[in-house]
N, C-alpha and C positions, 0 to 999 in steps of 0.2 A: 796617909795615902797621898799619891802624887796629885790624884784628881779627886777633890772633896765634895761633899754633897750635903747640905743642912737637911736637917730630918722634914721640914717641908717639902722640898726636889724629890728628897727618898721618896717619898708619898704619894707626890704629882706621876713618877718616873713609874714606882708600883701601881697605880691605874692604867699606863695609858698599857703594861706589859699584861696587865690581867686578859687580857680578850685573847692574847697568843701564849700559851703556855709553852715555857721551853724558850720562851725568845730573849733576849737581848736588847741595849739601849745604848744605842752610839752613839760618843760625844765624836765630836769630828771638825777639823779645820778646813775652809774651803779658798780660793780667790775669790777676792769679790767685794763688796759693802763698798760704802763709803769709805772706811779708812785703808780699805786692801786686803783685809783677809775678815773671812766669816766664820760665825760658830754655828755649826751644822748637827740637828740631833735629827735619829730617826731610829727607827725600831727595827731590827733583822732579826731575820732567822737564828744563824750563826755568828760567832766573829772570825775575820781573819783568820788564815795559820797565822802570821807575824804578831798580830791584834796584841795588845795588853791588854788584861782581865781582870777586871775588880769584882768582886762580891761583898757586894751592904745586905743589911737586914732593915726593916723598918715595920715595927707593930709585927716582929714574928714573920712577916714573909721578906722570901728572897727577893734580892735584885742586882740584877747581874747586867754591868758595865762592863762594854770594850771602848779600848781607842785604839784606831792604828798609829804604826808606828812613828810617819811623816808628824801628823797631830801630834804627839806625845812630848813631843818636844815644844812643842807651842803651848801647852797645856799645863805642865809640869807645875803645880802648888795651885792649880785654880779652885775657887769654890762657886760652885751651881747652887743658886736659890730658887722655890719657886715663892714669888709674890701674888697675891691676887688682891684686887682693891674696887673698887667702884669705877675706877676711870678705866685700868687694863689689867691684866693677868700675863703670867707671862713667867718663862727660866731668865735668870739675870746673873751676872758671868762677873765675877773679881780675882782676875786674872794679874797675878804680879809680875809677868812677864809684857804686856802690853806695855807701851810708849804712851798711846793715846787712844783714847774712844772714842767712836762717833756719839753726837748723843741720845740717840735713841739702843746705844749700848749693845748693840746687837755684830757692829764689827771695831778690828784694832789694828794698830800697826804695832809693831814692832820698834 
């Protein structure tokens, strides 16, 4: 799949959708961060008409990713983990299209 998700992200991604049934998990690219462009998630209703549509399963439930279309091209082969640890928690982005990361890995350039 263009945009990958380790079975932990699955996880993280199937709690935060459990509270809206029917709803959706946007990955998304913004302006912005330190290095110039942001990774942006949030939870909708619908996706897009243009949206790409992914459907994972994880532990037997769905979960259902969009990205629009602008994003998708920033995005293309990236893998979503969720980490969680004593110091922070957190989605963490290894995107083989970035140049360079900030380091708190939250923005990239190109």
């Amino acid at each position: 799949m263009a945009v990958d998700f380790t079975d932990s992200a699955l996880r993280r991604v199937g709690t935060l959708l459990a509270d809206k049934p029917g709803s959706w998990f946007r990955v998304a690219i913004r302006g912005g961060g330190c290095s110039g462009l942001s990774y942006f998630l949030d939870v909708v209703d619908a996706p897009g008409e243009k949206d790409k549509r992914f459907d994972y399963a994880v532990d037997e439930q769905p979960v259902r990713v969009c990205v629009d279309h602008k994003s998708y091209l920033f995005l293309l082969g990236i893998r979503i983990d969720w980490q969680a640890d004593l110091v922070k928690q957190g989605f963490t982005f290894e995107n083989p299209n970035a140049k360079r990361s900030c380091s708190c890995g939250e923005s990239f350039t190109l």
